[in-house]
mmCIF file of the N, C-alpha and C atoms, coordinates in Angstrom:
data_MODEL
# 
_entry.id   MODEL 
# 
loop_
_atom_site.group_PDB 
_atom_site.id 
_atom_site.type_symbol 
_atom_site.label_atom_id 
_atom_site.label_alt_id 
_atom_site.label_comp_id 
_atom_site.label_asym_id 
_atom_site.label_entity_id 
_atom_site.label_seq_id 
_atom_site.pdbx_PDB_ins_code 
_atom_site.Cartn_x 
_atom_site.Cartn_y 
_atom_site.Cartn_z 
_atom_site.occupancy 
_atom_site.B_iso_or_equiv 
_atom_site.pdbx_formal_charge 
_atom_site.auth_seq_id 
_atom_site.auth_comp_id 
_atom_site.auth_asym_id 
_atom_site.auth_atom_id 
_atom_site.pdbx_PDB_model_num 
ATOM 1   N N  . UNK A 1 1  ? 23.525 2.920  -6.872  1.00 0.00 ? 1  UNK A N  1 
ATOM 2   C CA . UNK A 1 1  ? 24.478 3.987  -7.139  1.00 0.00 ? 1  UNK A CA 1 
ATOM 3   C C  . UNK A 1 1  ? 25.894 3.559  -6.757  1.00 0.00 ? 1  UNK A C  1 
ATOM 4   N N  . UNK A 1 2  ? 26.048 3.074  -5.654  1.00 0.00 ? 2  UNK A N  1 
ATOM 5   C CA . UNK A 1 2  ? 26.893 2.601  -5.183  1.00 0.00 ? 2  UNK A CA 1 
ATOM 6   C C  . UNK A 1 2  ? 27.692 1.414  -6.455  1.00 0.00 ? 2  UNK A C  1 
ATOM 7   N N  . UNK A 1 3  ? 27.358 0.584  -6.176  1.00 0.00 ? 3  UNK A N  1 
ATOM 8   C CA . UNK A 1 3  ? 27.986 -0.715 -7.323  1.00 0.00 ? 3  UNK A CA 1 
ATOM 9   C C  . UNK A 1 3  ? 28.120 0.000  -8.821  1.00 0.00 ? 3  UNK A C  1 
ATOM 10  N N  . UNK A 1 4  ? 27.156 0.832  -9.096  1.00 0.00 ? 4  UNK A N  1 
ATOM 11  C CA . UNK A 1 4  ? 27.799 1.532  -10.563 1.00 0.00 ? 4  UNK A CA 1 
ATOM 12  C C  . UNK A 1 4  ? 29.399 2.317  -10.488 1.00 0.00 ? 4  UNK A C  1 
ATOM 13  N N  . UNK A 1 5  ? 29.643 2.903  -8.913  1.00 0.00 ? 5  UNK A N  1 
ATOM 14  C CA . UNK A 1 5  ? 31.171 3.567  -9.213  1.00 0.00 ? 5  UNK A CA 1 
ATOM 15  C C  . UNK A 1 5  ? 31.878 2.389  -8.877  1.00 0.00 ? 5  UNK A C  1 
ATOM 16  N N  . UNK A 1 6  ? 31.837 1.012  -7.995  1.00 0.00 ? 6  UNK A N  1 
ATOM 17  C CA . UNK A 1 6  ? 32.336 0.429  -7.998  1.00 0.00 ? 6  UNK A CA 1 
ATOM 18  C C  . UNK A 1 6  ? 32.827 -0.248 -9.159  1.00 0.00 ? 6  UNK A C  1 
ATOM 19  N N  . UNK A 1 7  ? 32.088 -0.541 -10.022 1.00 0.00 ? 7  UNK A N  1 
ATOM 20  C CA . UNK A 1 7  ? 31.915 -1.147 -11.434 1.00 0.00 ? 7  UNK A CA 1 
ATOM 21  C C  . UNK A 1 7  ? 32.874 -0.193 -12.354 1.00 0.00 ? 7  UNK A C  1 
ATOM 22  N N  . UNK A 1 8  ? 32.802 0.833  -12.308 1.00 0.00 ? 8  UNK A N  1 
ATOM 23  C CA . UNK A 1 8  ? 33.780 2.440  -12.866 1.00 0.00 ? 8  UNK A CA 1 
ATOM 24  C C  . UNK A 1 8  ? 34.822 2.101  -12.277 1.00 0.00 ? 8  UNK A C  1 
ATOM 25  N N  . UNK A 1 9  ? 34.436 1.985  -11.207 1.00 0.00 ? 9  UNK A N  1 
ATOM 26  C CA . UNK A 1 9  ? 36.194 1.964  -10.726 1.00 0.00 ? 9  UNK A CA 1 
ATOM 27  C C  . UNK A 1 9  ? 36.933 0.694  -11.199 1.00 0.00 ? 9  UNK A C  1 
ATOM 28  N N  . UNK A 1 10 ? 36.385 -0.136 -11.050 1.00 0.00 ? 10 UNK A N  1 
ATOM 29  C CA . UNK A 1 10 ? 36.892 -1.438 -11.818 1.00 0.00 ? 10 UNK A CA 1 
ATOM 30  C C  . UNK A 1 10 ? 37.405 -1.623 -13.147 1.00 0.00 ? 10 UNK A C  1 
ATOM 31  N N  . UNK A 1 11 ? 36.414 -1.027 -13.800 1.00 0.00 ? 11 UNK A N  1 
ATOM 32  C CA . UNK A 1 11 ? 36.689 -1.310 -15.320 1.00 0.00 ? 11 UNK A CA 1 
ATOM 33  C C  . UNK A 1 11 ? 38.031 -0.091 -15.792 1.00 0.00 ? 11 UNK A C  1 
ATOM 34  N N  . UNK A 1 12 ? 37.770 1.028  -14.746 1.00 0.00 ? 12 UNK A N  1 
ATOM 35  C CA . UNK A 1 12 ? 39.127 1.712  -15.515 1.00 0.00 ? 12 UNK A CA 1 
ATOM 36  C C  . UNK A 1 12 ? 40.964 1.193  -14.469 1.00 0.00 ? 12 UNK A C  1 
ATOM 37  N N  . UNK A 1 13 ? 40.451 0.845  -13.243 1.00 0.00 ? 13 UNK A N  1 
ATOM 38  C CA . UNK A 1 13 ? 41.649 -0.341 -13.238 1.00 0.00 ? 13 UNK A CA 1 
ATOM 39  C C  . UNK A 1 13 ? 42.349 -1.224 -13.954 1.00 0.00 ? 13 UNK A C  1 
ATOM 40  N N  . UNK A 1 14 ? 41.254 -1.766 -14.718 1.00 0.00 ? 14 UNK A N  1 
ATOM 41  C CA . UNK A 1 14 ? 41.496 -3.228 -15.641 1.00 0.00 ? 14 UNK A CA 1 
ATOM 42  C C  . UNK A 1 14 ? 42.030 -2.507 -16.843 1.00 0.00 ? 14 UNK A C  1 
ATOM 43  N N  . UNK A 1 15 ? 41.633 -1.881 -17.213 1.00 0.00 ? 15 UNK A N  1 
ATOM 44  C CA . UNK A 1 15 ? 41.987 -0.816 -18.476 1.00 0.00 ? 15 UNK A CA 1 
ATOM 45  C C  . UNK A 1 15 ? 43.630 -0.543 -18.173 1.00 0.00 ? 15 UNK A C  1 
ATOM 46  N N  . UNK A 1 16 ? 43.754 0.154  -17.149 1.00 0.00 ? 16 UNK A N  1 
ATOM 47  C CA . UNK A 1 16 ? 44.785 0.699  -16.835 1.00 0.00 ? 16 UNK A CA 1 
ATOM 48  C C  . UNK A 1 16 ? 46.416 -0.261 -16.802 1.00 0.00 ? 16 UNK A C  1 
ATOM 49  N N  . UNK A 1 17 ? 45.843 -1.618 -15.664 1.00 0.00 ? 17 UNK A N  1 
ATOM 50  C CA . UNK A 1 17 ? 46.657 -2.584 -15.921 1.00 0.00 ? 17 UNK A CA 1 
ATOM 51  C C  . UNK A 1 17 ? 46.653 -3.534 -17.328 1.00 0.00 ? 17 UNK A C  1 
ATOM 52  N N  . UNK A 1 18 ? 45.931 -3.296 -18.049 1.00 0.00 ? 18 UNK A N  1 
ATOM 53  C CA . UNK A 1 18 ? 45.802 -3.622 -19.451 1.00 0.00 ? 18 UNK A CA 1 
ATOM 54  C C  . UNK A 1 18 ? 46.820 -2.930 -20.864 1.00 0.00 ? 18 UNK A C  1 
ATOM 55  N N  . UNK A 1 19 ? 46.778 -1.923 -19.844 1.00 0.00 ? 19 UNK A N  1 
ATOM 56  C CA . UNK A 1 19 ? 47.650 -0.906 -21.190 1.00 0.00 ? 19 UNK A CA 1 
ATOM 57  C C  . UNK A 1 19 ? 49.341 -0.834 -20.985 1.00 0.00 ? 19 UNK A C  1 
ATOM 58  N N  . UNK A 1 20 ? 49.327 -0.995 -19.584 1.00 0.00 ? 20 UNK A N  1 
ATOM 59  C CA . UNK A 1 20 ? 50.984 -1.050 -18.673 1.00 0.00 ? 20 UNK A CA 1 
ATOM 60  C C  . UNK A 1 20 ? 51.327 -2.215 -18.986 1.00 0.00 ? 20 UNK A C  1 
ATOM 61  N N  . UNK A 1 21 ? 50.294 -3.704 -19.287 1.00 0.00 ? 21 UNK A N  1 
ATOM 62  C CA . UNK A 1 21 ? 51.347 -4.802 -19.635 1.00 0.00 ? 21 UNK A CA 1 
ATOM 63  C C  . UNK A 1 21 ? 51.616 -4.861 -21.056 1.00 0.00 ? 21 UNK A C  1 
ATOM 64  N N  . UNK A 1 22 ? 51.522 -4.280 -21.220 1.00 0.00 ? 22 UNK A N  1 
ATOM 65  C CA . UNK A 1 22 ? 51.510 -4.398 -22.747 1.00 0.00 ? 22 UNK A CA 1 
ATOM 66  C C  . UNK A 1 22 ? 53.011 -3.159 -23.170 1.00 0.00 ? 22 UNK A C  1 
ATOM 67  N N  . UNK A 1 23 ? 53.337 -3.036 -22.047 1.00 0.00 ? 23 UNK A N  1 
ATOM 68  C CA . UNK A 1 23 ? 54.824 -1.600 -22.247 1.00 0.00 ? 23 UNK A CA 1 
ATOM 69  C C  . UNK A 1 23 ? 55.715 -2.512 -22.085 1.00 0.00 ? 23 UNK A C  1 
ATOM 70  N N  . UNK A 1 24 ? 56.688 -2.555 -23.298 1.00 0.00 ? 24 UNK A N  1 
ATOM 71  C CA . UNK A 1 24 ? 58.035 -3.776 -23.239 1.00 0.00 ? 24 UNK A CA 1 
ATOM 72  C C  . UNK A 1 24 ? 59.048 -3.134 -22.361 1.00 0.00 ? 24 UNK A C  1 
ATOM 73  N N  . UNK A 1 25 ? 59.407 -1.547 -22.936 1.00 0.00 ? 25 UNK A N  1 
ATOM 74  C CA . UNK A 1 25 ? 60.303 -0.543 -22.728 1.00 0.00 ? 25 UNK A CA 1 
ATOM 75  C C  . UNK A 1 25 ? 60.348 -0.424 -21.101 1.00 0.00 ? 25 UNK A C  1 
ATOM 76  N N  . UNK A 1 26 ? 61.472 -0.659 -20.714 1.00 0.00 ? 26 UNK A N  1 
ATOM 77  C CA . UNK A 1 26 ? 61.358 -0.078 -19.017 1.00 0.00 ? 26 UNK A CA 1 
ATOM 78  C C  . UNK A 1 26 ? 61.554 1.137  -19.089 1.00 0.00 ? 26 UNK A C  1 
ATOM 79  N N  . UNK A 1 27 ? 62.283 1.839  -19.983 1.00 0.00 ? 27 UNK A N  1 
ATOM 80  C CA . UNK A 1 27 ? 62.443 3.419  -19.412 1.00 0.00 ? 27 UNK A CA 1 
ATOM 81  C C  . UNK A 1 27 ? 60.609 3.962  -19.560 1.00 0.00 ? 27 UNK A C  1 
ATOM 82  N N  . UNK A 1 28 ? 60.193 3.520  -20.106 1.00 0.00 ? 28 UNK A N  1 
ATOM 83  C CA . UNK A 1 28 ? 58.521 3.572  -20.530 1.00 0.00 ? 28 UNK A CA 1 
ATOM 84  C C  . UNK A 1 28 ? 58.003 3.018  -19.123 1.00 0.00 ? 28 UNK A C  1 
ATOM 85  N N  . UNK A 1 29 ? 58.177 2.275  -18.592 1.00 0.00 ? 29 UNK A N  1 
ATOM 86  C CA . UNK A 1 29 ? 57.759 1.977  -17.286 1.00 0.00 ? 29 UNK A CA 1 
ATOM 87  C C  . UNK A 1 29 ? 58.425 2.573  -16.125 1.00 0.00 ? 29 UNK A C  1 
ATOM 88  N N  . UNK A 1 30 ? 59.710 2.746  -16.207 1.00 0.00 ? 30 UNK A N  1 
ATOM 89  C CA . UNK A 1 30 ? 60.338 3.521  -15.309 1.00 0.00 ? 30 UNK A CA 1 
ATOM 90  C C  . UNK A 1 30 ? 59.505 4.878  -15.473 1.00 0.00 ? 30 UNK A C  1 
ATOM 91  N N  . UNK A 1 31 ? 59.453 6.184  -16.249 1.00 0.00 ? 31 UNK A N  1 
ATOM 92  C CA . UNK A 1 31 ? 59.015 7.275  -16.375 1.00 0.00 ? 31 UNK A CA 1 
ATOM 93  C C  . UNK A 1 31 ? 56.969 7.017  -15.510 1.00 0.00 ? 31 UNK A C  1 
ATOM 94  N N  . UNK A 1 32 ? 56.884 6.081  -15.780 1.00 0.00 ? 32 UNK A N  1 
ATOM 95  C CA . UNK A 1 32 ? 54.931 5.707  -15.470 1.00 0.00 ? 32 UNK A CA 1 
ATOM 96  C C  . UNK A 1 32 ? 55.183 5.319  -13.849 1.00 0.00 ? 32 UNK A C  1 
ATOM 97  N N  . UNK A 1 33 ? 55.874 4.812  -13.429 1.00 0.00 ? 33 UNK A N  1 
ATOM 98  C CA . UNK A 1 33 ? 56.001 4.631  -12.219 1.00 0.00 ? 33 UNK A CA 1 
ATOM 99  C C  . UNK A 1 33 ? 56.743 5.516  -11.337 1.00 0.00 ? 33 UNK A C  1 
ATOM 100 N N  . UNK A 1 34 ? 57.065 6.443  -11.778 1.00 0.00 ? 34 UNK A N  1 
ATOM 101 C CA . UNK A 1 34 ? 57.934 7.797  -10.684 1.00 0.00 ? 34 UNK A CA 1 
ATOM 102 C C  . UNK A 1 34 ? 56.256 8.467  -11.067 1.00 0.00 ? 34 UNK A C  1 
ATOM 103 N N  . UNK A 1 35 ? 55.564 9.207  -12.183 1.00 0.00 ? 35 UNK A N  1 
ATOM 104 C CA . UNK A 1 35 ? 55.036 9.628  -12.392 1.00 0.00 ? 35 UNK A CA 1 
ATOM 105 C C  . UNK A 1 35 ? 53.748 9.032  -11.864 1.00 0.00 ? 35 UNK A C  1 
ATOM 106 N N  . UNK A 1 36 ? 53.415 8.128  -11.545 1.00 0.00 ? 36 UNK A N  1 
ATOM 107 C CA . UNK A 1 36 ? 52.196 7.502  -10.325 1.00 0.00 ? 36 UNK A CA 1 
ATOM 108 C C  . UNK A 1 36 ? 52.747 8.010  -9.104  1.00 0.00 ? 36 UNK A C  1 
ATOM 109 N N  . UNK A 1 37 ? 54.028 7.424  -8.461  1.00 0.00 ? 37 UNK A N  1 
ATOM 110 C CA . UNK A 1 37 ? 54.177 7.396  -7.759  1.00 0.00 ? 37 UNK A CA 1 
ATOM 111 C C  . UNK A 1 37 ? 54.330 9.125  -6.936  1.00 0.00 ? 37 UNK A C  1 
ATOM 112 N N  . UNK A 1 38 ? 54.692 9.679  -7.434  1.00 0.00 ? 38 UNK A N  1 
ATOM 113 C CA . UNK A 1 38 ? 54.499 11.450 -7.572  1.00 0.00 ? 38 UNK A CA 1 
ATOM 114 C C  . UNK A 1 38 ? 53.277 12.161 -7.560  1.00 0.00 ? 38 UNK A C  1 
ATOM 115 N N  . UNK A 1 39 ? 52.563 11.409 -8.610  1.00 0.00 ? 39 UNK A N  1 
ATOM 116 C CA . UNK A 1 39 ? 50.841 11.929 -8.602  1.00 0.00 ? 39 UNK A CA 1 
ATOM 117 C C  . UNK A 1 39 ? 50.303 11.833 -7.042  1.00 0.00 ? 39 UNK A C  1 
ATOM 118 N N  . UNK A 1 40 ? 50.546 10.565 -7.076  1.00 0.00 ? 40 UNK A N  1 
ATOM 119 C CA . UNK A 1 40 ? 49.812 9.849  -5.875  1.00 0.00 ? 40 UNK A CA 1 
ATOM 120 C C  . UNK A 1 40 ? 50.245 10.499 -4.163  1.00 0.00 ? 40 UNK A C  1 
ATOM 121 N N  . UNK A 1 41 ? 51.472 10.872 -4.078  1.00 0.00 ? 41 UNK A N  1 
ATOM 122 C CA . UNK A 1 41 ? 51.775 11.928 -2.893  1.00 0.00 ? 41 UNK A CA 1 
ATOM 123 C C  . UNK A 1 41 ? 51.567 12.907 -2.819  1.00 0.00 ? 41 UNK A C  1 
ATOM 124 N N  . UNK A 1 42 ? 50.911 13.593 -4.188  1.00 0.00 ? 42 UNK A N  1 
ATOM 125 C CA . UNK A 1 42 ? 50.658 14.692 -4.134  1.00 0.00 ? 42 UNK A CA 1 
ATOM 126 C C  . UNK A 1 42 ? 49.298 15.039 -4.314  1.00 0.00 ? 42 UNK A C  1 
ATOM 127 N N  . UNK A 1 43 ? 48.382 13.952 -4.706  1.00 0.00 ? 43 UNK A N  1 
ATOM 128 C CA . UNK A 1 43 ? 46.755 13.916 -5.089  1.00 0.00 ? 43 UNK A CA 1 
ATOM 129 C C  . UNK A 1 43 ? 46.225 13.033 -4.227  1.00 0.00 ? 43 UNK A C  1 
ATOM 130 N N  . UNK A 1 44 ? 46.846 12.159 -3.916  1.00 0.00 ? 44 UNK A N  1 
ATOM 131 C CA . UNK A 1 44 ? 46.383 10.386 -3.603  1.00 0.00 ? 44 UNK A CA 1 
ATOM 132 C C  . UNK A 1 44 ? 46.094 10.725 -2.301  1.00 0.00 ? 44 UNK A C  1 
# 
């Protein structure tokens, strides 16, 4: 059970940093990174 969320958790990491390198636009990265960074003090 264990290694299956590990494995979840992994694969939607990789996903995640998969889709962000692929953003040329900084204001596109600027807006994704206040907006993590916001989520994350307030959920995280």
């Amino acid at each position: 059970m264990r290694k299956t969320i590990e494995k979840e958790k992994d694969f939607y990491k990789e996903k995640i940093v998969e889709m962000i390198e692929r953003i040329e636009n900084p204001g596109i990265l600027e807006y994704l990174h206040t907006f993590i960074q916001i989520f994350l003090e307030k959920w995280g």
